[in-house]
Each structure stands twice: as C-alpha cells, then as structure tokens.
N, C-alpha and C positions, 0 to 999 in steps of 0.2 A: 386613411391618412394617420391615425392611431397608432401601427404598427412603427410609422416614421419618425414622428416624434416621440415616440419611446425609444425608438435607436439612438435618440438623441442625447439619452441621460433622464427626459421625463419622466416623472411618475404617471400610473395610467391615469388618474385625473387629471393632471393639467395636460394631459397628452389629449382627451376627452375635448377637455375646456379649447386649448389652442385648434383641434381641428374643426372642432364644431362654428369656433370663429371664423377662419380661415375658410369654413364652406361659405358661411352666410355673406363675406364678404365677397368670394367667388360669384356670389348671385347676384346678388345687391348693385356693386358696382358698374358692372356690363349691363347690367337691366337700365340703370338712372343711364346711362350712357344709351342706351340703345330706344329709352325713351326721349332725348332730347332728337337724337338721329329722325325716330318715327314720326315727328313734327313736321320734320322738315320734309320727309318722304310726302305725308298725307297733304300737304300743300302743294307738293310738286303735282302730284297726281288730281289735283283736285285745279290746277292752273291746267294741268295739258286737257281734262277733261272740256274745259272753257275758252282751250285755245289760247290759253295765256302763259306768259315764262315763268308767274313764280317767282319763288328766292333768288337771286342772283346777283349781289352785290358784296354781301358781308363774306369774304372767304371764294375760295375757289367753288365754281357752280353754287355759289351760296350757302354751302356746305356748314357756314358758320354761323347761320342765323340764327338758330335756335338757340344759343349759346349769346349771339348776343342780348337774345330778348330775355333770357335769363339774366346775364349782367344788367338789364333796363332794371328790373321788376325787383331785384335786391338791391339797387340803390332809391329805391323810390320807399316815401314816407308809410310806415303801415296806420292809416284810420283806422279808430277805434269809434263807432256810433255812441252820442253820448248816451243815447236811450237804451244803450247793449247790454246785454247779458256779458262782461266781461271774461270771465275764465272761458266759460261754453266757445265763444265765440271765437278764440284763441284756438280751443281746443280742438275744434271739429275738423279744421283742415289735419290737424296731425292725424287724425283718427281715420280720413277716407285717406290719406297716402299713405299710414302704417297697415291696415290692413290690406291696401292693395299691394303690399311686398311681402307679406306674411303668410300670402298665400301661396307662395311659391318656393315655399321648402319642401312641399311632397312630389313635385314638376319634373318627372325622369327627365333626361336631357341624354340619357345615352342609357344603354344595358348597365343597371346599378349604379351609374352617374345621376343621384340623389340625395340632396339634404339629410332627410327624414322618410327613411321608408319604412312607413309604417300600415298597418294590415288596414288601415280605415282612410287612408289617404286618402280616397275619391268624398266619403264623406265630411273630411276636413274640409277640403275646397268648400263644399258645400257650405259648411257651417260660416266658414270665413268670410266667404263673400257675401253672405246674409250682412255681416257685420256694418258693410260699409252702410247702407242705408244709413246707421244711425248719424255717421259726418254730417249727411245731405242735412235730415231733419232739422239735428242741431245746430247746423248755421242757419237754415233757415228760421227759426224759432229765436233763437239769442240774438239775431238781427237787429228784433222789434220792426218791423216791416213787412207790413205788409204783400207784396208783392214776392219777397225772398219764402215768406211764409206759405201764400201758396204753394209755392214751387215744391218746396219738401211734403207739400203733401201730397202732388203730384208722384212727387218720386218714391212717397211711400205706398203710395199705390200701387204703380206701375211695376218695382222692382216684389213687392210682394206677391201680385198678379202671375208676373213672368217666373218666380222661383216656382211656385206650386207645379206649372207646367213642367221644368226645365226638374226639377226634382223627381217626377214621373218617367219621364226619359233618360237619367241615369240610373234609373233601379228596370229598364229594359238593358242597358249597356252592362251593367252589374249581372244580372240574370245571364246574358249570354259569357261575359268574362267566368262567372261562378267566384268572384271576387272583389273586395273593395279596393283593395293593391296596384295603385297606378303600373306599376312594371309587371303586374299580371296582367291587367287589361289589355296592355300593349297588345301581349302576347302571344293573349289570346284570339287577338288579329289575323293570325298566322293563317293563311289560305282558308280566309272568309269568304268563301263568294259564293259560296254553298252547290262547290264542285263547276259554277258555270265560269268564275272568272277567279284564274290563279294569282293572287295579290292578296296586297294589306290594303288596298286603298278604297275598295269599294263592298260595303257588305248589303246583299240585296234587299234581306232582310231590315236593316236598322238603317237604310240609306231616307225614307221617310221621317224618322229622329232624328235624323241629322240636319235634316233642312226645318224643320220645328228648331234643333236648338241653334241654328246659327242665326235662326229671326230671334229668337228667344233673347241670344246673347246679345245683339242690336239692343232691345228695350232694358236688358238689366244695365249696359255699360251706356244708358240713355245716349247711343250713337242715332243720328238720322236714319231711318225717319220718326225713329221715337224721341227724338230729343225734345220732346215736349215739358221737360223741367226744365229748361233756358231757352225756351220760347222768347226770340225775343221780342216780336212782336205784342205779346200780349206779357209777358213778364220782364222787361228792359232784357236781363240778363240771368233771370232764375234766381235762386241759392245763391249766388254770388256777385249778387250786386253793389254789396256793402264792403266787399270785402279789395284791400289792394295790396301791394306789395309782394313779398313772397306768401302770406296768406292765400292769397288767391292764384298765384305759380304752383303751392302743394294742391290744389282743388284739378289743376290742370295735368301735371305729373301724377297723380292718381288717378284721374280718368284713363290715359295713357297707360300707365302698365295695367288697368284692369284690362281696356283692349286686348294688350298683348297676351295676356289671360288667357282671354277669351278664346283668341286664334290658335293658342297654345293646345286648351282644351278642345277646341277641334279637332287637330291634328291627332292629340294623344286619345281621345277617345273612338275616334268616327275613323280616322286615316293610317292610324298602323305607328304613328309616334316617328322617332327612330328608327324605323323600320325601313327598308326601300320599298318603292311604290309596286314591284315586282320580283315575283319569284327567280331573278337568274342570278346566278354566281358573280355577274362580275359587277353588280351593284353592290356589294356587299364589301367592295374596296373602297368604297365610300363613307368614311365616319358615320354615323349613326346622329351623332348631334349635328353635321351638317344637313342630313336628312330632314328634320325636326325642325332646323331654321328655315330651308327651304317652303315644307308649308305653310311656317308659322307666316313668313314672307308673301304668300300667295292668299292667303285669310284676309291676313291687312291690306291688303290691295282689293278685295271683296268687300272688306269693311269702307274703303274708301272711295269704291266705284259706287257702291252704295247712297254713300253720303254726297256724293257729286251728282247725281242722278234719278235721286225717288226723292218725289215731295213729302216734306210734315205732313203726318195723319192726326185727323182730328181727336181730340181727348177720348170720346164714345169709338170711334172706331177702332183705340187702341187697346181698348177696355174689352170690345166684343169680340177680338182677334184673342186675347190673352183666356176666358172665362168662356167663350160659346163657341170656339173651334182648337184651339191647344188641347184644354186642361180634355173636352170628351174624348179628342183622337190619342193623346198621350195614354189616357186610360185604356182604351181599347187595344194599342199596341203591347201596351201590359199586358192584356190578355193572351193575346195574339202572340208575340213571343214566348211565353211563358209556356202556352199550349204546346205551339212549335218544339221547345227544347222538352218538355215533356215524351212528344211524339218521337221525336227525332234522336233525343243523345239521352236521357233517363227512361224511357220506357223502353229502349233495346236492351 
C-alpha cells in the first residue's frame, strides 16, 4: 500500500504512517464487526443444540441482537465499588480487549495479506496473549471482593497452566515449519501428510498437537468446560461481577476475539491457513482468505458444540489435565518430532 500513496504526492513516511493505519483499521473494524456477528451465531447454535430458536426478534432472524444488547449495555449507568481500586479497575477491561486485537497484526489472512510480517510472528502471538491474563487479575484484585478475587486467581492459574503446554506445541510446529514466520508456517503445510495423504489439512505427524492445542485453547480463552473463572455457581459471575456497563461489554468483546484467535490459530497452524484443504487446481479459484474464514467458521462451531455439550470440569481435574498429561506428552512430541525431522529431512 506504500507504493499507492506515494503515487499520491506522499512522502515515504506519511505513506508508511497512512498505510500502516489503513491496515490496522482493515482489521480492527471487520473483526469488532465479526465479533458482534459471533454472538449471535454461538447462541443460535447453542438454542439449536437445546432444541430452542434463539434470537429472533430484534432484526431479521435476529440478526440484530447483538447489536442491540450493545446499545443496552452503553446506555446503562457504569458502577464504580466504593471500596475499588479506581484507575486499576477502569483499566483492566481496556487491557483484556486491547490485547486481544493486538494480536492480530501478524494473522496472514491471504499469501502476504498481513499487518506485520515479521520473522518472530508466531512468537509475538505468544507473547501477546500471555498478556491478557493481566485484565483478568486486575479486575479481579481492584474489585476489593472477594469472590471477583478468586476468580483471577483462577485464571492465573489456569491460563499459566495451559501456556507452558500450548508453548511446547508450537516449538513442534516451529521445528517442522524450520520457522517463526506465520506465512512460512503456512507454507510449509504444503503436502504434509508425510506422502500418505496429498493436502494441507491433515498432518500425521503433529495431528496429536493439534488436538492438545484446540483443548488447550478452550482453557486459555476460559471457553467451557474450562470456564471455571465465571463459575457461576460457585463465583456469582467470576472477574466480573463488579463490573457494568460497557466495562463489562469490553470483558465480553475480548473474550470473543481471543476465540476467534484461537480458531484462527488453528487453522493457520494445524490446517494449511489460506490454503485449500487439497492438492487440485481448481480449489485454488477460491481466494485464499475465504479459505481461512471457512475454517476459522468451522473452529467456532467446535468451540460452540463444545460449550453446548461437555460439562464444567472440576478445578483438580483441570489442573491434572494441564500439568500430568499435556505438559509430559507436549515434551515428548518434542522429542518425537524433532527426532523424526532429524531422521528424515537433516540427516539425508
């Protein structure tokens, strides 16, 4: 885009400045858009799942629900606890929905349709998403309540838990790509089936990792049945008890685009990306970013058949899932791959 608006009379800095805007708002916008939309979807799928219709009043097929419960939630009063950490408490919702869009500047969405392509991209994601934890805690904590208070410690558990795992499984994906470079990883997709199956979508080898990180990604983006930090049984409503108004709508549109995250990093890690799901020529008339929505499409529908249908696990079993069966087998697929490409593609 650089090269455009310098045709325009720019100089290359504000050519720089203007396209680097112009991306982030390319993402930004359709993502808050596509997060009100996924609302709406995950209730639909979670009423058919129960035999129930769901939205269906506000707009055509209810289409406009999400949107009005938006307009509720900014006309409504924001409480502040008199006994609160006042800035903290302000603060923290900005923080879990700034970094869940911050992460998705290094998100290939097509062959070099990227933000920031930069050589450490898959570790950026990483680093980013570490980040959110800190919202959780500190609304939990600047509360003063108790109940809000356990929950972030909950979730500093849990999401601490599940990264060590989920960290170990991209440094097998890493190994096999030979790269940190989202649009390498892709790439290096390219007829993985280790000669038995001609595609991007299934690789035999790292097909165990993948189902590690899609439970994985369930307890980092605390989706059921790990949503044991808004327990509400035992915690009214977690981290966000205290909180009303659009404070607690950004706690909700953050959880939401980390989902979509999630599904995203699926697809781009495990499934071929933009890719098509097979080797023939005439999938390849097919945009590459439609591709990418499609799975991303078919994730969130996992994620939501999910949450319509497997019960909350109790706190110890979440813990002995994360620490006594992830983090040993993630190590040994280390191994295990690492051996493999040894054998296989550097020791020829």
């Amino acid at each position: 885009m650089i090269p455009v608006f310098e045709g325009w009379g720019m100089s290359y800095e504000a050519a720089w400045a203007t396209s680097t805007i112009a991306g982030i708002l390319l993402i930004a916008l359709p993502l808050m858009l596509a997060v009100a939309m996924v609302i709406y979807v995950d209730r639909k799928i979670w009423a058919a799942m129960a035999l129930r219709r769901g939205p269906n009043v506000v707009g055509p097929f209810g289409l406009l629900q999400s949107f009005a419960d938006g307009l509720k939630v900014f006309l409504q009063e924001t409480i502040i606890p008199s006994a609160a950490n006042k800035g903290l408490f302000l603060i923290a919702p900005i923080i879990t929905f700034t970094v869940a869009l911050a992460a998705w500047a290094v998100v290939p969405f097509n062959s070099g349709a990227v933000l920031a392509d930069i050589n450490v991209g898959l570790l950026y994601i990483l680093a980013v998403s570490s980040l959110g934890v800190y919202g959780v805690v500190m609304s939990g904590w600047a509360s003063n309540s108790k109940y809000p208070f356990f929950s972030a410690m909950r979730a500093a558990a849990q999401m601490i838990s599940y990264e060590v795992s989920i960290g170990f499984i991209l440094i097998c994906v890493v190994l096999w790509a030979g790269s940190f470079n989202m649009n390498a990883i892709v790439v290096a997709q390219r007829g993985h089936g280790l000669g038995i199956v001609n595609g991007f979508f299934f690789n035999l080898l790292l097909f165990p990792m993948w189902v590690m990180f899609l439970i994985s990604s369930l307890a980092e983006t605390a989706r059921a049945p790990f949503d044991l930090t808004e327990a509400e049984s035992e915690l009214v409503a977690g981290y966000q008890t205290e909180y009303s108004s659009m404070s607690f709508a950004l706690f909700w549109l953050g959880e939401y685009a980390n989902v979509l995250l999630m599904c995203t990093l699926n697809a781009v890690l495990f499934f071929g990306g933009w890719l098509p799901p097979l080797e023939i020529g005439i999938l390849y008339w097919v945009p590459g970013f439609v591709w990418l929505l499609l799975k991303i499409a078919f994730f969130f529908f996992v994620f939501s058949w999910i949450k319509a249908t497997v019960p909350r696990f109790r706190y110890d079993q979440l813990m002995r899932l994360g620490w006594k069966v992830f983090l040993p087998l993630s190590l040994a697929f280390v191994v295990l791959v690492s051996g493999w490409l040894m054998f296989t593609r550097y020791g020829a």
